[in-house]
matplotlib code that plots the C-alpha trace (Angstrom):
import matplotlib.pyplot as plt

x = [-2.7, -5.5, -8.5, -10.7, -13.9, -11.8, -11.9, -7.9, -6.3, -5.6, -1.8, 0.4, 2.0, 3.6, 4.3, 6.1, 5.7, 7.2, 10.6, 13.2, 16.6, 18.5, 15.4, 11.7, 10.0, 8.9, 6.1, 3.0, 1.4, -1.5, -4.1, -4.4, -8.4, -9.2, -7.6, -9.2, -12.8, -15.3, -12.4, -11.4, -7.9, -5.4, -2.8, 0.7, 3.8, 7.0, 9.8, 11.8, 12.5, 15.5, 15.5, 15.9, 12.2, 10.7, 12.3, 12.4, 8.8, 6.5, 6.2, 6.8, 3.7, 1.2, 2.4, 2.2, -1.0, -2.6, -5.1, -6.4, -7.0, -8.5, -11.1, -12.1, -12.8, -9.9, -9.6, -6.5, -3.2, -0.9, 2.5, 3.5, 6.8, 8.9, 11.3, 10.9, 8.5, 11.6, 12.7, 9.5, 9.1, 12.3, 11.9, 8.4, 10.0, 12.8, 10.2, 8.0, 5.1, 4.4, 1.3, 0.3, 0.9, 0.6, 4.3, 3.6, 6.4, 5.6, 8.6, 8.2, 6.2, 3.1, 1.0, 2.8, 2.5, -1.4, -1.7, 0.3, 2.2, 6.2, 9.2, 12.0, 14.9, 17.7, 19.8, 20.2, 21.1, 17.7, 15.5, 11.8, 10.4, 7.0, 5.9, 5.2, 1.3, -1.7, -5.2, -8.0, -9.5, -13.5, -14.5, -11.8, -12.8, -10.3, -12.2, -8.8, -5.6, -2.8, 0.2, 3.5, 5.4, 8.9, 11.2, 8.0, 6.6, 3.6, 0.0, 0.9, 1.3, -0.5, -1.8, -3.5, -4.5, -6.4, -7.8, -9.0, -10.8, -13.0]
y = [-11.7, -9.0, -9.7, -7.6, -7.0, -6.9, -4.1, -2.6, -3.2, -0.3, 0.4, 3.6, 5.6, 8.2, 11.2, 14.5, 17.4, 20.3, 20.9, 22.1, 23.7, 20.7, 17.8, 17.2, 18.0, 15.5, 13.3, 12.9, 9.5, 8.6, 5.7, 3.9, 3.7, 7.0, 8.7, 6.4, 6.9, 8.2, 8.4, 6.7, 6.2, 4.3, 3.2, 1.8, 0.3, -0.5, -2.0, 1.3, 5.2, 5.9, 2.1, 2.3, 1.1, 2.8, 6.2, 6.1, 4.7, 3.7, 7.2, 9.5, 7.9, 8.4, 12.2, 12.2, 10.7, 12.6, 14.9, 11.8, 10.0, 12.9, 13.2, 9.9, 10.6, 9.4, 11.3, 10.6, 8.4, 6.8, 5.6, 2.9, 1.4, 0.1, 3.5, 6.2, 9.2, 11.4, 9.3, 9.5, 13.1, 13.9, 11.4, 12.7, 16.0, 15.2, 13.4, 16.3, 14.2, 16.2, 17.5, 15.1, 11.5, 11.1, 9.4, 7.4, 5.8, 2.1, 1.8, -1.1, -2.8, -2.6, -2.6, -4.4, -7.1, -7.1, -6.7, -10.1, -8.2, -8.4, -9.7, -10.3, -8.9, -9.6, -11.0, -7.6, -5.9, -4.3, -6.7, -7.1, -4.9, -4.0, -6.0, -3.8, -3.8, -1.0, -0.8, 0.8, 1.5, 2.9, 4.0, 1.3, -1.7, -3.0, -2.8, -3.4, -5.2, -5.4, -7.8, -7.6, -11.2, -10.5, -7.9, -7.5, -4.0, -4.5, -4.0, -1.8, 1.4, 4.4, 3.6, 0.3, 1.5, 4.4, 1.4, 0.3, 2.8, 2.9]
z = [18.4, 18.1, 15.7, 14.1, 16.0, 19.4, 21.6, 21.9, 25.1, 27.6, 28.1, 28.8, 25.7, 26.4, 24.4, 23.9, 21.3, 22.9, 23.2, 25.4, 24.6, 24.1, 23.7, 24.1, 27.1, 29.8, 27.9, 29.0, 30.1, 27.6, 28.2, 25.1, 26.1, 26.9, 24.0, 21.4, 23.1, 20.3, 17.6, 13.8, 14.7, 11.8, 14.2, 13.1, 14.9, 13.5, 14.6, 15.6, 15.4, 13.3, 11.5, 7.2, 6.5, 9.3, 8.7, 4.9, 4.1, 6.6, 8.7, 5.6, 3.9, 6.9, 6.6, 3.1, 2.9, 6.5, 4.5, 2.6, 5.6, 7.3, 4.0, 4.9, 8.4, 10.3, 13.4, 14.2, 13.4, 15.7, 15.5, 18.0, 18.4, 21.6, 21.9, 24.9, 24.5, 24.2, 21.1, 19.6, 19.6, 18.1, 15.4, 14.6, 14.9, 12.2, 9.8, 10.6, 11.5, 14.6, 14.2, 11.6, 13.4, 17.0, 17.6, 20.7, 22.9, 23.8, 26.0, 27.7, 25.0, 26.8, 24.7, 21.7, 24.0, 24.9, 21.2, 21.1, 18.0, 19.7, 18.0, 19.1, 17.7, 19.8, 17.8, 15.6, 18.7, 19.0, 21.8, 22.0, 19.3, 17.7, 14.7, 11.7, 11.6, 11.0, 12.3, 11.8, 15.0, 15.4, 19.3, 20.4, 18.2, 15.7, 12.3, 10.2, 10.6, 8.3, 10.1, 8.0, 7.6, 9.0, 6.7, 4.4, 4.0, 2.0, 3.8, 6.6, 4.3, 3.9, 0.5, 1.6, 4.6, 2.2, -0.1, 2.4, 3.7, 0.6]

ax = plt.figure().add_subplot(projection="3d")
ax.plot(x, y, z, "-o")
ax.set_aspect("equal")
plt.show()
């Protein structure tokens, strides 16, 4: 698993925010390395778009919370978790988080995996999944990391993320 004081691995997300008559447009490839380059990012992953804990507390706080994160100099926050870029965007769209949250598509679990944070949830039907963590990320190091024990949701939140950040 990651640690604090590690440099975050480069891997393809891959995200949409426009939309199309019917569904989001094509999304766009984004390297995990470029795009965190010279930026505060608070980055969260969760086990899936659409799920009870995901949809009900864990995004709606990072958009609640997004102009308190910004006043403590967080350029940017990223959700992670192992649905399609077209999935990602029309959650984010429906929690209206667009705008607010980067919702990024880990699709093949790329980079859930190089984080060594996967789980495996096949027996509910939903395969290799994201564990639900955050980070704080500073010019690609990891300076925070908040791993949820499994079914938990108790230091990957907004709020503690926001303690934390002084």
């Amino acid at each position: 698993m990651i640690q604090i004081g590690e440099r975050i691995p480069d891997a393809t997300l891959y995200e949409s925010t426009e939309f199309g008559e019917a569904c989001p447009v094509s999304p766009k490839k984004v390297s995990v390395a470029d795009a965190s380059r010279g930026k505060r990012i608070v980055l969260f992953g969760l086990p899936g778009a659409y799920t009870p804990t995901c949809s009900a507390k864990h995004v709606p706080g990072y958009v609640a919370h997004h102009d308190q994160l910004r006043a403590k100099n967080v350029d940017e926050i990223w959700c992670i978790s192992v649905n399609d870029g077209y999935v990602m965007a029309a959650w984010g769209r429906d929690e209206k988080a667009l705008g607010k949250v980067r919702m990024l598509g880990d699709g093949s679990a790329e980079l859930t995996k190089k984080l060594g944070l996967e789980a495996d949830l096949t027996s509910a039907g939903m395969g290799i999944r994201t564990r639900r963590f955050s980070m704080l990320i500073e010019d690609g190091v990891v300076k925070q990391l908040n791993v949820e024990q499994p079914s938990k949701f108790e230091v990957s939140n907004a709020e503690t993320m926001l303690e934390q950040l002084g």
